[in-house]
C-alpha positions in Angstrom: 49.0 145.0 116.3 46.1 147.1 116.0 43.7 146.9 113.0 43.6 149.9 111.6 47.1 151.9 110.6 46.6 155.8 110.2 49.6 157.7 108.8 49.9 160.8 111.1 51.8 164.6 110.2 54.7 164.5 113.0 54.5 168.3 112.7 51.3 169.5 113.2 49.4 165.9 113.6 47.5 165.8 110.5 46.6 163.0 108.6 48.5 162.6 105.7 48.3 160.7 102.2 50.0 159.7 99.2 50.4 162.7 96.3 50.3 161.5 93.1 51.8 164.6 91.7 54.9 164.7 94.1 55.2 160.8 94.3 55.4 161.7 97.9 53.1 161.8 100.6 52.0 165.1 102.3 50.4 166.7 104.8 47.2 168.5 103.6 47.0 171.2 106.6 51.2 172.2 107.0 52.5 171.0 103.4 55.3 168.9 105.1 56.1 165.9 102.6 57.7 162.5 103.7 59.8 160.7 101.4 58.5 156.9 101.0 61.5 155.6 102.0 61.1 157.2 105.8 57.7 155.6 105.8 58.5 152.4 105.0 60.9 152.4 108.0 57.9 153.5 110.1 55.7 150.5 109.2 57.9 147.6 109.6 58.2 148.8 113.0 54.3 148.8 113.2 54.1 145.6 111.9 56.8 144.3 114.2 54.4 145.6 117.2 52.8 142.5 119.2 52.6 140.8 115.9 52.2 136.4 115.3 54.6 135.2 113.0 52.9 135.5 108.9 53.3 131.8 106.7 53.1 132.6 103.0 51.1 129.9 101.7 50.7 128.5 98.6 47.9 131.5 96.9 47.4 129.3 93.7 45.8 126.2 95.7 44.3 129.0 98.3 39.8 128.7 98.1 37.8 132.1 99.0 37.1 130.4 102.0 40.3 130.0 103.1 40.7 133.9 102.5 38.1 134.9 105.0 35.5 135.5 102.6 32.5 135.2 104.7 29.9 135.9 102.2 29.8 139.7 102.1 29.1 140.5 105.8 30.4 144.1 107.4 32.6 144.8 109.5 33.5 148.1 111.6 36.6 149.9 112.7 37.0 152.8 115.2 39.0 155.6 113.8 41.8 156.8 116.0 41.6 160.1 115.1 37.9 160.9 116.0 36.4 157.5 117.2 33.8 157.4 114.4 33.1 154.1 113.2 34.3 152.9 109.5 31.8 150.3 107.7 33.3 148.2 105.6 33.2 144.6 103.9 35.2 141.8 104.7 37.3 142.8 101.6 38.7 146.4 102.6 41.8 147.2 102.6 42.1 150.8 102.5 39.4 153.6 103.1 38.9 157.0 104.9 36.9 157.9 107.9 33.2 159.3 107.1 33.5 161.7 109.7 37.1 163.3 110.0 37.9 162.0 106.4 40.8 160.5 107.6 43.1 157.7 105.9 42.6 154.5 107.3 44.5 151.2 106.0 43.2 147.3 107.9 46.5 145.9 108.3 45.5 142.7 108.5 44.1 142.6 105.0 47.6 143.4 103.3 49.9 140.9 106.1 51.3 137.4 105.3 49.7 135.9 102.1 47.6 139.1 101.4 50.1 141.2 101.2 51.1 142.0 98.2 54.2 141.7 96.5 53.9 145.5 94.6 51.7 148.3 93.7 51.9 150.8 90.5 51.3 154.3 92.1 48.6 156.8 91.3 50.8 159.3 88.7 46.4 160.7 87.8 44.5 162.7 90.1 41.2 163.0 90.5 40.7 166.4 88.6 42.9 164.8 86.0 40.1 162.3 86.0 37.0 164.5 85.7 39.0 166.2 82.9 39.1 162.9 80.7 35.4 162.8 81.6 34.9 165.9 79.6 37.0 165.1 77.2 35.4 161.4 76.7 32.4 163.2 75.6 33.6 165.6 73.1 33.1 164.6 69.5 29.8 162.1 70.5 27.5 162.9 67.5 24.7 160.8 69.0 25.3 161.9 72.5 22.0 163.3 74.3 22.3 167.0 74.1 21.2 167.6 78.1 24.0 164.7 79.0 26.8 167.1 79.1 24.4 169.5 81.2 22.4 167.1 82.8 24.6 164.3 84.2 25.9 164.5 87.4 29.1 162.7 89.1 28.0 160.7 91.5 30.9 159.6 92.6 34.6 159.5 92.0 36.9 157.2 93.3 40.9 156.5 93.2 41.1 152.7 94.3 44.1 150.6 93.9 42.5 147.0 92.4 43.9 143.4 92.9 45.5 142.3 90.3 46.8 138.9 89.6 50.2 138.7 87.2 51.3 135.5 85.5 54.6 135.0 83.7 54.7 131.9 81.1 55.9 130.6 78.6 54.1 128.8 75.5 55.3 126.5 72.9 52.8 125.9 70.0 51.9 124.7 66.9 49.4 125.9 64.5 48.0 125.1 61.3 46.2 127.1 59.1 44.2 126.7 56.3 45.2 129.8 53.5 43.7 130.8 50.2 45.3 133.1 47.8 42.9 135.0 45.2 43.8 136.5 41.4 41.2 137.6 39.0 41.9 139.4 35.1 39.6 139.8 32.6 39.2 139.3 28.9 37.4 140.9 26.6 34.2 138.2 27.5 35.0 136.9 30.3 35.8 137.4 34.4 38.2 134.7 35.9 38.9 134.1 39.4 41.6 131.9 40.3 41.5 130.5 44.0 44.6 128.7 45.4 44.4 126.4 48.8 47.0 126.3 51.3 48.0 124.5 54.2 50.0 126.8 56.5 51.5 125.8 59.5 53.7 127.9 62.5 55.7 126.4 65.3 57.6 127.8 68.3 57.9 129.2 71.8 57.1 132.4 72.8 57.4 134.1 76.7 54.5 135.8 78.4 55.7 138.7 81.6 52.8 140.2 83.5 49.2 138.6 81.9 46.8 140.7 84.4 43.8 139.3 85.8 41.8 141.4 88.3 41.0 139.3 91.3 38.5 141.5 93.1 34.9 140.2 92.0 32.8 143.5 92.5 35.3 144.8 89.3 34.2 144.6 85.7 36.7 142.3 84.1 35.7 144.0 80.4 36.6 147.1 81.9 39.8 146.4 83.6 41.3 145.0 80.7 39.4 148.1 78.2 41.9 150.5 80.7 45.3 148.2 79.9 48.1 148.3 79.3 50.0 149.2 82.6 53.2 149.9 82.5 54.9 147.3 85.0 58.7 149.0 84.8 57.3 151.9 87.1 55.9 149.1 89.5 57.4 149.3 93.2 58.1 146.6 96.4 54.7 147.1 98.0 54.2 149.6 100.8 51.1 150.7 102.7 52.0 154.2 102.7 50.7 154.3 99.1 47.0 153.3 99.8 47.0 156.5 102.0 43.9 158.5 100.3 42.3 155.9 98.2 40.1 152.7 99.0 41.8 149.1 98.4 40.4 145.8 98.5 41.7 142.6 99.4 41.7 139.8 96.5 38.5 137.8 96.6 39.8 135.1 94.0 42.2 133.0 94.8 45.0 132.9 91.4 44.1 129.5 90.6 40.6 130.8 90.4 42.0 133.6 87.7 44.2 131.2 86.1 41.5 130.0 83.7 41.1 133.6 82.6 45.1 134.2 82.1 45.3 130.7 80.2 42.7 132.1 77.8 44.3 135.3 77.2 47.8 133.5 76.4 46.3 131.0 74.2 44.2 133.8 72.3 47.5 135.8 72.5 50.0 132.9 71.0 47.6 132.0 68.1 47.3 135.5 67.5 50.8 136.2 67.7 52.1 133.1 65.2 49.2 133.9 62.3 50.3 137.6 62.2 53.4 136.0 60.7 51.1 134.3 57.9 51.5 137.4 55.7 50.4 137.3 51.4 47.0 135.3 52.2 43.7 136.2 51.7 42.1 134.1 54.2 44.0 132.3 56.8 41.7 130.0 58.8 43.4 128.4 61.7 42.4 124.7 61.3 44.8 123.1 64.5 46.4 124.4 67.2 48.1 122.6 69.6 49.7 124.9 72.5 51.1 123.9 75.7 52.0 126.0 78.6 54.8 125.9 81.2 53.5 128.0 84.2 55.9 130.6 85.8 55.9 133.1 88.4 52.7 134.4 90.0 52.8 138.1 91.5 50.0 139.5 93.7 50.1 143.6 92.8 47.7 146.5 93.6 46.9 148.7 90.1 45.4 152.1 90.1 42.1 152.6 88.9 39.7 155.6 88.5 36.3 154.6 89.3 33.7 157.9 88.3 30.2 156.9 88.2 27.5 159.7 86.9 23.2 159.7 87.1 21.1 160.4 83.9 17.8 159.9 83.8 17.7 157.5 86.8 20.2 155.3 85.3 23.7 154.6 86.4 26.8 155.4 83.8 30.2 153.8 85.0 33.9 154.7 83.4 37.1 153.9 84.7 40.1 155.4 83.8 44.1 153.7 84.3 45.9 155.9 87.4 48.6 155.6 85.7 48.6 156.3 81.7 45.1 158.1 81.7 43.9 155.4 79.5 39.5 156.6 79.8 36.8 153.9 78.7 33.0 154.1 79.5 29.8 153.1 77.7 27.4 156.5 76.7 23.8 157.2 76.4 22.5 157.6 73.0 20.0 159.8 71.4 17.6 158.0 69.2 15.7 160.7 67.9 19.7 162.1 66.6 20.2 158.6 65.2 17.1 158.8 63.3 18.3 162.2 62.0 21.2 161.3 61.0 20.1 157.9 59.4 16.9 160.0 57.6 19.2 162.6 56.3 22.0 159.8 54.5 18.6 158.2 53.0 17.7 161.4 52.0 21.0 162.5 50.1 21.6 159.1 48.9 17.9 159.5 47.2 18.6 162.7 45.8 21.9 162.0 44.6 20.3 158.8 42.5 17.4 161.0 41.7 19.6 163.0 40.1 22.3 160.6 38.1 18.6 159.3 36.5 17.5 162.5 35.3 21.5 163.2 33.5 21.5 160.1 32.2 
């Protein structure tokens, strides 16, 4: 089996990628689109071609060493459509040639234990993306003026992440400390009456689909600012869907990202049980006792938009979800309209009591 699979127009010869719009993929130069059906055909026949028998192994226990992380280094590819050479880190997946821009997928990052078990397909494109962009930065009182004008985008890029998903189930108990507050008056004096409770929850509750990204170069903040997916539209897994954006391998085992998906179920469960402690005016959680019966474990490729933009020399980074447009992305701000804006509520908030003095 070759390392590199590029999907080729069997009209005109073309290299052709996934469209998001069409949920098909097409041929940019004759407009001929494939269903994904034919094209998974195709590469289970590649895959067949002089290929060792794959061992799923167990990913949980699996180290980044045992996943061919080797620290970073590069590797190269030769494109077969042009014989340029594709750089790449141990990591990639999926990527395009710098020369002929051709699709290019490493097959031997997505076989046996790497491949994965499904992917949510782009449904955004990237002017879809560039649009939020704008739209992100309408209605930003303390935004920079020259941002809007200024900033450049550096770079734009669909990539489908690794994602770890963990189904679970929980069963906890958790006790909470409540208080319940009533205050009248008389005609000379204020009371306030405080009454303590003890307030206590117990139960099981099912988790599907806790994401975790497993590549290590992604922000975990970020990934999870651009959740929820929506894991119904999720499909069995084919490469013909990485055709036109870049793809990593994981780089963290799921054990490794297990920590993180405990914590969010935990956080989740207590959570979920005090929202039920309804009437209180504090609720304090003073126990909690949650156990947690592990479950399935699915390896899926999400899609991400990646836009990066220059100001001043310094780099801006947003990320918007491929699939529900979901846009998040930290912003300059202008002091000098901060200090406005702070000056001028000082301001009225001086005049105003200037001027209850002088009625009263």
């Amino acid at each position: 089996m070759a390392d590199i699979l590029e999907y080729k127009c069997p009209c005109c010869g073309g290299a052709i990628a996934f469209d998001s719009r069409i949920q098909k993929m097409k041929c940019p130069y004759c407009d001929t689109e494939f269903e994904m059906d034919t094209l998974k055909e195709f590469e289970e026949e590649y895959l067949d071609r002089d290929g060792d028998p794959q061992w799923d192994g167990d990913r949980v226990k699996q180290t980044r060493q045992e996943m061919g992380d080797e620290g970073g280094s590069l590797v190269s590819y030769i494109c077969e459509s042009c014989g340029g050479e594709i750089i790449g880190d141990q990591n990639m997946a999926s990527s395009s040639c710098p020369y002929c821009g051709s699709p290019v997928i490493v097959m031997k990052k997505l076989s046996g234990m790497l491949r994965p078990d499904a992917v949510i397909p782009f449904k955004l494109d990237k002017k879809q993306a560039e649009d939020r962009l704008r739209d992100h930065l309408k209605g930003k009182i303390l935004l920079p003026s020259m941002f809007k004008s200024e900033n450049r985008i550096k770079e734009i890029k669909g990539v489908y992440v690794p994602f770890w998903l963990y189904d679970c189930e929980a069963q906890a108990e958790i006790r909470c400390r409540a208080t319940r507050i009533h205050s009248w008056e008389t005609p000379d004096y204020h009371y306030t009456e405080t009454q303590h409770f003890l307030v206590s929850r117990g139960g099981d509750i099912g988790f599907d689909k806790v994401p975790v990204d497993a590549s290590v170069k992604m922000d975990d903040a970020l990934m999870q600012s651009i959740e929820p997916f929506d894991y119904t539209e999720a499909v069995d897994f084919q490469t013909a869907y990485l055709a036109g954006y870049l793809a990593d391998k994981y780089d963290q085992s799921s054990s490794e990202c297990a920590v993180c998906a405990n914590q969010r179920v935990r956080q989740s469960t207590v959570n979920s049980f005090m929202s039920t402690m309804l009437g209180y005016a504090t609720c304090v959680p003073e126990h909690t006792d949650i156990r947690l019966k592990q479950g399935k474990i699915t390896y899926a490729l999400l899609p991400v938009w990646i836009l990066n933009t220059m100001y001043k020399g310094e780099l801006y980074t947003f990320a918007m979800n491929g699939q529900t447009g979901k846009f998040v992305g930290n912003l300059p701000a202008d002091k000098g309209k901060a200090f406005g804006i702070a000056g001028g509520v000082f301001a009225g908030v001086f005049l105003l009591t200037l001027l209850i003095t002088m009625l009263f």
